[in-house]
C-alpha positions in Angstrom: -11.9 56.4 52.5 -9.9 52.6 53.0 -12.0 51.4 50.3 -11.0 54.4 47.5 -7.4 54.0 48.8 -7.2 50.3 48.2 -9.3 51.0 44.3 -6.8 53.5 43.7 -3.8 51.1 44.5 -5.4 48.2 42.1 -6.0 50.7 39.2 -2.4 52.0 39.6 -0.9 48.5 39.7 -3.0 46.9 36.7 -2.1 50.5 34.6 1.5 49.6 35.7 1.6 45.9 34.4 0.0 46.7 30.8 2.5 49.9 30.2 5.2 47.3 31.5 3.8 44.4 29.6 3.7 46.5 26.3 7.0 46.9 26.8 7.7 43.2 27.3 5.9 42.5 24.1 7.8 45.0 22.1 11.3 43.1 22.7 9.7 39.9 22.5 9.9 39.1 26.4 6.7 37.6 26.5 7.2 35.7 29.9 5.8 38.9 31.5 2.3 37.8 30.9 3.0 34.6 33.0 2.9 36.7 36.1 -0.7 37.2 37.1 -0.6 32.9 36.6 1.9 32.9 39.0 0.8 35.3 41.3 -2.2 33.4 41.6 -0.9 30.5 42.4 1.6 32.0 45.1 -1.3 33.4 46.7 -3.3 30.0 46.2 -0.6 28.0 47.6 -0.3 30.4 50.9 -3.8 30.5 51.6 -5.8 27.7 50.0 -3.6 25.0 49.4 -6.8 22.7 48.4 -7.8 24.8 45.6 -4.5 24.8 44.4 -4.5 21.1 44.5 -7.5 21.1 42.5 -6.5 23.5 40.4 -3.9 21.3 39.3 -5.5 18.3 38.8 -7.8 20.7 36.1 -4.6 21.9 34.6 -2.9 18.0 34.2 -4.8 16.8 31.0 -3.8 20.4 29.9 0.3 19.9 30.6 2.8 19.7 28.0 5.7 17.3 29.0 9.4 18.7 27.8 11.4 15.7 26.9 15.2 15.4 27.4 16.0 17.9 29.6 19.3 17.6 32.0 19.5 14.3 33.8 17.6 12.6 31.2 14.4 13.4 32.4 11.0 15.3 31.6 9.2 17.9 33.4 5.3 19.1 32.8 4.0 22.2 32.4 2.9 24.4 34.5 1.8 21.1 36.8 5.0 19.8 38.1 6.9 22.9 39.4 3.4 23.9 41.2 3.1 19.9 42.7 7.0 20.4 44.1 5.9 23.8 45.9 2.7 22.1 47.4 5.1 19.1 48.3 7.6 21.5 50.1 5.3 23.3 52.1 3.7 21.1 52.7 6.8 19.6 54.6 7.6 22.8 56.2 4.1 23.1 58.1 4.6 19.9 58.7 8.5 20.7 60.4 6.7 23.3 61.9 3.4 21.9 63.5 3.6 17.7 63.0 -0.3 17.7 63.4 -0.6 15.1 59.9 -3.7 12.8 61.0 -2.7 9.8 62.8 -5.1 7.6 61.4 -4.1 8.0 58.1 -0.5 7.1 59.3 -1.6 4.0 61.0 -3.8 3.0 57.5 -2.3 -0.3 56.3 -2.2 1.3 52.5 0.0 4.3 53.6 2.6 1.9 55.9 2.8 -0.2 53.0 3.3 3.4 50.6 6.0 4.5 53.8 7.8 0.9 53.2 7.9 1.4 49.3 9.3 4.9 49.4 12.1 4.1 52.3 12.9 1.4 49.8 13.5 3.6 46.9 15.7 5.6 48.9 18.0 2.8 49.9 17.9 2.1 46.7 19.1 5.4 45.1 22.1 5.2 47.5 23.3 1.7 45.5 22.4 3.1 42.7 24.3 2.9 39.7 23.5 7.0 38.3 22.5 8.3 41.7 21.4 11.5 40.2 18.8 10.0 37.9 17.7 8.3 40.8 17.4 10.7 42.9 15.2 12.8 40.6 13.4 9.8 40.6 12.8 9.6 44.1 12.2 13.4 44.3 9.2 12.8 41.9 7.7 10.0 43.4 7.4 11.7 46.3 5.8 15.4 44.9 2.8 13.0 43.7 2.9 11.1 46.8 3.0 13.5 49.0 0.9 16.1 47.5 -2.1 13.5 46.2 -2.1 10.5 48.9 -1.1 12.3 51.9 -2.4 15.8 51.4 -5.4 14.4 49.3 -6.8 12.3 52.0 -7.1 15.6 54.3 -8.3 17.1 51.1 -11.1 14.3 51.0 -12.0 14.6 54.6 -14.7 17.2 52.9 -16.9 14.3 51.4 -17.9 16.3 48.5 -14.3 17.2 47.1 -13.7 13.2 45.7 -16.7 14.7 43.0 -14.8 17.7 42.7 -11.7 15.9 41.8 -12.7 13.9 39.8 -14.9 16.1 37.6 -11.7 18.3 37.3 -10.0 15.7 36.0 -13.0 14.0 33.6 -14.3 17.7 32.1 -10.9 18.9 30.6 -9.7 15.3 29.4 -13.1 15.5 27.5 -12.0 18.7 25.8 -8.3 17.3 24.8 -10.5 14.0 23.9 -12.3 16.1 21.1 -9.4 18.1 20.5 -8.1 14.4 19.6 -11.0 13.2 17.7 -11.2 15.9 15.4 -7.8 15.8 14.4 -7.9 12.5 14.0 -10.9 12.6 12.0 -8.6 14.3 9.4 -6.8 11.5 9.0 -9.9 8.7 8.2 -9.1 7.6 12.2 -5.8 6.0 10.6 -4.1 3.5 13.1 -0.8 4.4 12.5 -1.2 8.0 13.5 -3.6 7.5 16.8 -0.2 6.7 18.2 0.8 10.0 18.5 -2.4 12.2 17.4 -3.1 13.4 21.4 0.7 15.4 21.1 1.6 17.4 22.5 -1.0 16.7 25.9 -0.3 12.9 25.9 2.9 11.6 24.5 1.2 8.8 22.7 -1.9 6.7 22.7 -1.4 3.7 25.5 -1.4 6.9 28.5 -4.1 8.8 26.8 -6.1 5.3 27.3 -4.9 4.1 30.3 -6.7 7.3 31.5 -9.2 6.8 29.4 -10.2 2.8 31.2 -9.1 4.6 34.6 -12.4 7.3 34.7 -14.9 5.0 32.7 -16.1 3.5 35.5 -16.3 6.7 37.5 -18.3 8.2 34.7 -21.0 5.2 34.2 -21.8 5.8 38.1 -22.2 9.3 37.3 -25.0 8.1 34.3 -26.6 5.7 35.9 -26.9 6.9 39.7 -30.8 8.0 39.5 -30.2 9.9 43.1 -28.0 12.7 40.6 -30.5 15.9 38.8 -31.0 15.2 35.4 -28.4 17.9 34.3 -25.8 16.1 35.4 -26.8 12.7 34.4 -27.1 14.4 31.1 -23.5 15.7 31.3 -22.2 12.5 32.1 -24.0 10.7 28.9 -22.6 13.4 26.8 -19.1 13.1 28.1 -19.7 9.2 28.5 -20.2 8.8 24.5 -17.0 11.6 24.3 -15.0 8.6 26.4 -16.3 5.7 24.2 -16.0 6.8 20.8 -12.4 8.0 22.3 -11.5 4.7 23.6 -12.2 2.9 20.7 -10.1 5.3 18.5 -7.3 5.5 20.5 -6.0 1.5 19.3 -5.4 0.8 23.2 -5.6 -3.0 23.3 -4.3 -2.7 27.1 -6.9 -0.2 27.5 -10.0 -2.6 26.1 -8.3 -5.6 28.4 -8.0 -3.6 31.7 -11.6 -2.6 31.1 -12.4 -5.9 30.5 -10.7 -7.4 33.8 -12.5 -4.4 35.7 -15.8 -5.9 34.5 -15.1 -9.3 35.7 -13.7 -7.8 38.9 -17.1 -6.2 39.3 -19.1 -9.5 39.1 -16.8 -10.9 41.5 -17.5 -7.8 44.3 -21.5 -8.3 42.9 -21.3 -12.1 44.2 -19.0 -10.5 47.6 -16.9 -13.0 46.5 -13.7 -12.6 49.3 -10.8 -10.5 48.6 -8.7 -13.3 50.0 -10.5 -16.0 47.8 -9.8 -13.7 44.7 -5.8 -13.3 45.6 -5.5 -17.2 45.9 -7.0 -17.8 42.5 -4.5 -15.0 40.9 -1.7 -16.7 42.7 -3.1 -20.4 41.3 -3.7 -19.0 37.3 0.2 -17.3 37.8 1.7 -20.3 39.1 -0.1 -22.5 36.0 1.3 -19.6 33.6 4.7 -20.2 34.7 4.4 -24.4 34.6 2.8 -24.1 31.2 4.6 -21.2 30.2 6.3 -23.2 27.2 2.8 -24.9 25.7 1.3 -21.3 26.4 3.8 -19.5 24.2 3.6 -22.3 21.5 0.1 -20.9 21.5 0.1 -17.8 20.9 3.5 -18.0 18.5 0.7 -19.2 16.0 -1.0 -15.9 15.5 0.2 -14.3 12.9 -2.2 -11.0 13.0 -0.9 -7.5 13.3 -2.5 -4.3 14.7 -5.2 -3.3 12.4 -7.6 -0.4 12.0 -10.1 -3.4 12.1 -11.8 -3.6 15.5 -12.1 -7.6 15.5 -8.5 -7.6 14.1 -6.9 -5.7 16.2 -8.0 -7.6 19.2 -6.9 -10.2 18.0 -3.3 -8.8 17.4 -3.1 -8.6 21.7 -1.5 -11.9 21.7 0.2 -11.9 18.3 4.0 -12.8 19.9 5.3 -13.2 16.5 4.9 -10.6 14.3 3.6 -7.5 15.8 6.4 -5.1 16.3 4.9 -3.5 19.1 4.5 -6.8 21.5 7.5 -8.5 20.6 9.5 -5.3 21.9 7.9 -5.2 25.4 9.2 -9.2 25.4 12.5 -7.5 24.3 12.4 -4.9 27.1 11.2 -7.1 29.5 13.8 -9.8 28.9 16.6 -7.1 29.0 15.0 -6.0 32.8 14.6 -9.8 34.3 18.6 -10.1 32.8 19.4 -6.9 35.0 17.9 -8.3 37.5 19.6 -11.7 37.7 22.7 -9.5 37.7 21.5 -7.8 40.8 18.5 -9.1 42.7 18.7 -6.9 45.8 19.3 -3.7 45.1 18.9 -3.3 41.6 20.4 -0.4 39.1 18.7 2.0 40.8 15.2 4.1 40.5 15.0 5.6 36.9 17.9 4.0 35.3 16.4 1.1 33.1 16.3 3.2 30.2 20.0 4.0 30.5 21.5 0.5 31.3 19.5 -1.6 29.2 20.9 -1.8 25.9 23.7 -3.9 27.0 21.1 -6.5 27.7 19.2 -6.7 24.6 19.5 -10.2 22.8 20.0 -9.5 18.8 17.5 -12.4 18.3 14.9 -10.3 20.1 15.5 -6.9 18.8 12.7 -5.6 16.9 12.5 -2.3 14.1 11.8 -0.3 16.8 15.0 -1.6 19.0 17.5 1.0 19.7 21.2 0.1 19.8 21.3 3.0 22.1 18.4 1.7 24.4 17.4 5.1 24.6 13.8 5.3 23.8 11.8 4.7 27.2 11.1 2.2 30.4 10.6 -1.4 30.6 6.9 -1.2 29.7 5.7 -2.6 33.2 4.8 -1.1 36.6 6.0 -4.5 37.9 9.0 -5.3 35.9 10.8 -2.2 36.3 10.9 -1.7 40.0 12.1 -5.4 39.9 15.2 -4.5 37.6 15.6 -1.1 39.0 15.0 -2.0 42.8 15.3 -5.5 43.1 12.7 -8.1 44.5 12.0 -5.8 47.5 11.3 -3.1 45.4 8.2 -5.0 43.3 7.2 -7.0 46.6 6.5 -3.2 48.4 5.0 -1.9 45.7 2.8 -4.8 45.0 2.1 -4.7 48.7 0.8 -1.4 48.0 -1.8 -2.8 45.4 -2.5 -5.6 47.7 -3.9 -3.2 50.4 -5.7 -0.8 48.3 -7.7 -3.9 46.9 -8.4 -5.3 50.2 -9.5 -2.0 51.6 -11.4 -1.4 48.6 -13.1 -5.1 48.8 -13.9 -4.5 52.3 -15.2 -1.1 52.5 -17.8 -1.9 49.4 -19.1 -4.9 52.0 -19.3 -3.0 54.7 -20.3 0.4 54.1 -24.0 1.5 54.7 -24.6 4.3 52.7 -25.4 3.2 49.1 -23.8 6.0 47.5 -20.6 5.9 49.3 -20.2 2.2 48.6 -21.1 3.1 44.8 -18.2 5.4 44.8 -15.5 2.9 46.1 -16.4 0.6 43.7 -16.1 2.7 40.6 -12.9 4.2 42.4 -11.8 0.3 43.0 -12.7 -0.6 39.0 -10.8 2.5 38.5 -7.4 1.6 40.0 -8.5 -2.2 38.7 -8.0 -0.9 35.1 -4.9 1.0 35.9 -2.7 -1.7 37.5 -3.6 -4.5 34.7 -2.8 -1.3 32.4 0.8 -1.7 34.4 1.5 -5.3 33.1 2.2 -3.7 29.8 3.2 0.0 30.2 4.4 2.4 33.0 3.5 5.7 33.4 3.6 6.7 37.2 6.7 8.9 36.6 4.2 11.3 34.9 1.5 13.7 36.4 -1.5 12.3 33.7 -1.4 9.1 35.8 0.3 9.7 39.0 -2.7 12.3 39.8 -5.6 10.3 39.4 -3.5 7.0 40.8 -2.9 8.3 44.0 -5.9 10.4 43.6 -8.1 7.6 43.5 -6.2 5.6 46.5 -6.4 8.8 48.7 -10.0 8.7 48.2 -10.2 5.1 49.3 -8.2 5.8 52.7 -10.4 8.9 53.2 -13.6 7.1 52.7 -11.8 4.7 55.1 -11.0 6.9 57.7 -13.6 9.9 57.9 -16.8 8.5 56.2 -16.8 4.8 57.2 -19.9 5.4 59.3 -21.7 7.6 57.2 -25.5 6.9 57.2 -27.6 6.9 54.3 -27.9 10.7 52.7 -29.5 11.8 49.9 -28.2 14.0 47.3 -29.3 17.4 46.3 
């Protein structure tokens, strides 16, 4: 009799939202059909908070960013608004039990995250446009929060770092083809692979910074013989997807990332030490600063442009004298190390470069795709732009952050026993590898496509860390 009451009440309330929806689509209200998504995710978000968290990370290749909106900022949908609900309850469990993991609060990596982030908000007080700021610190932490800290409990379950990051892989390979065919209707031309990937990327150097970030992830997933031979056949499929991708997208920060990942991956082959590796980066920047003159004679001789030519257009990554595209990240980048001479310690504040810039611009180094305004975007660097925006401290703490992942990473693929564990750090450590040399030249943690996977990927190394250190050698059904 329960049963046929409780039928009843579903039939009555589905017949009730299509007369009510007809409606709805009669006038044109069509946001009526948006409430079985949301429903869905209310009751996702009360009682399964993981899948809710995995469910976004499937919808982010999907999102749509909307420019320009109040404050100067973006917001993408539907992942953002759902990311700030995880974030705040999140925090109120939290207020209300304060049972988070201890182990993950000692981890060197999330002190050194905990330093960066108290930094930022110091920061934001001095700032010069507090509200901009302040979004920008209210962002940082909804990715933060909901992927480092909530993903390492998500990854205490050993098999949810697969499930992650095939959610992440399997719908970027369907706005990959999406990409390629409409490019394809263009003869692959260049000049429009900057922007073919709208409206789901807003140009081409994201689209292959996330592109570099999973190849590695997916070349463990064709070559590891202990995987059935379905899914090794998936991941060749979806590995030719990536490479045909790659090489379309024009990403020459894309190509060198991947290539410093490969030389990163000799390196951890010959168990060369972490410590050893961060000496000889500190050596070859030190000589790039004595030499800097002599090096930039150098490269002022090449002449060649981007190309739709593959030889030619690597050979346009160090072209400093007539390619349009370099010569304005030296403009931008000048502009930032300018603002921060002005103000070393506390910067302009989170988020502002874009609006205090254009002051700073040199006419000699403006480019055709300078602004007056200096309104169109960052300071191309995940380095330089926490410099300008939060002073030294505010690189130093972020770059401490890098500093730790990398050493945990380098130690754990030592260390760890079980071959397939250790596999997986070191595609997750060639992963971040090609992200943060992807930073030199552009900056993109202020948007879901990279921030998930980002601190995706380094919530996966503190998990691995934490829960499956000692894991013995399993194999894999």
């Amino acid at each position: 009799m329960i049963q046929q009451k409780n039928i009843k009440w579903v039939y009555l309330l589905a017949i009730a939202f299509i007369l009510i929806n007809a409606v709805c689509t009669y006038y044109e209200f069509y946001y009526f059909n948006l409430l079985p998504a949301a429903l869905l995710v209310v009751f996702l978000a009360l009682f399964s908070l993981d899948r809710l968290m995995l469910l976004v990370v499937f919808l982010t290749p999907f999102a749509v960013n909307l420019q320009n909106l109040e404050g100067g900022l973006g917001l993408s949908l539907p992942t953002e608004p759902i990311i700030f609900g995880i974030m705040v309850i999140f925090l109120l469990k939290q207020l209300h039990r304060a049972n988070f993991d201890k182990k993950v609060l000692r981890h060197p990596i999330t002190i050194a995250i905990i330093v960066n982030l108290v930094w930022i908000t110091i920061t934001v007080i001095t700032s010069d446009i507090p509200i901009v700021s302040f979004k920008f610190l209210v962002s940082r932490l909804w990715f933060v929060i909901s992927f480092y800290f909530l993903g390492t409990q998500l990854f205490k379950t050993y098999s949810n770092i697969k499930v992650f990051i095939w959610l992440y892989i399997i719908p970027f390979a369907v706005i990959l083809i999406y990409t390629l065919y409409n490019h394809a209707q263009v003869n692959f031309d260049e000049q429009i692979a900057n922007y073919i990937m709208s409206p789901f990327y807003n140009d081409h150097t994201i689209y292959g910074a996330m592109l570099a970030m999973f190849f590695p992830v997916l070349l463990f997933f064709t070559m590891n013989k202990k995987y059935s031979g379905s899914i090794r056949f998936a991941a060749v499929l979806l590995l030719i997807v990536y490479i045909i991708a790659l090489i379309f997208s024009y990403t020459r920060a894309a190509w060198v990332s991947l290539a410093v990942a490969l030389a990163a991956y000799i390196l951890l082959l010959f168990k060369v030490k972490f410590r050893t590796v961060l000496i000889a980066l500190a050596a070859i920047i030190t000589l790039a600063f004595v030499y800097q003159t002599e090096i930039v004679m150098k490269l002022e001789k090449n002449r060649q442009d981007a190309s739709q030519d593959f030889d030619k257009h690597i050979e346009s990554i160090s072209n400093i004298s007539t390619d349009a595209s370099n010569l304005e990240r030296i403009n931008r980048w000048n502009a930032a190390f300018r603002m921060f001479h002005e103000r070393p310690v506390f910067g302009w504040g989170p988020g502002t470069y874009s609006f205090e810039y254009a002051p700073f611009q040199h006419a000699k180094e403006k480019t055709i795709i300078s602004t007056n305004m200096g309104d169109k975007g960052n300071a191309h660097s995940e380095y330089i732009g926490p410099l300008c925006e939060s002073g030294l401290l505010g690189l130093l703490t972020f770059l401490a952050i890098i500093v730790c992942v990398l050493s945990t990473g380098f130690r754990l693929y030592y260390t760890l026993k079980d071959n397939e564990t250790k596999k997986i750090v070191l595609v997750l450590v060639l992963g971040f590898i090609t992200y943060i040399t992807h930073g030199a030249l552009n900056d993109f943690l202020d948007t879901d496509k990279a921030s998930v996977p980002f601190w995706g990927f380094v919530a996966m190394i503190v998990a691995i860390d934490v829960y499956h250190r000692n894991k013995e050698e399993v194999s894999i059904e």
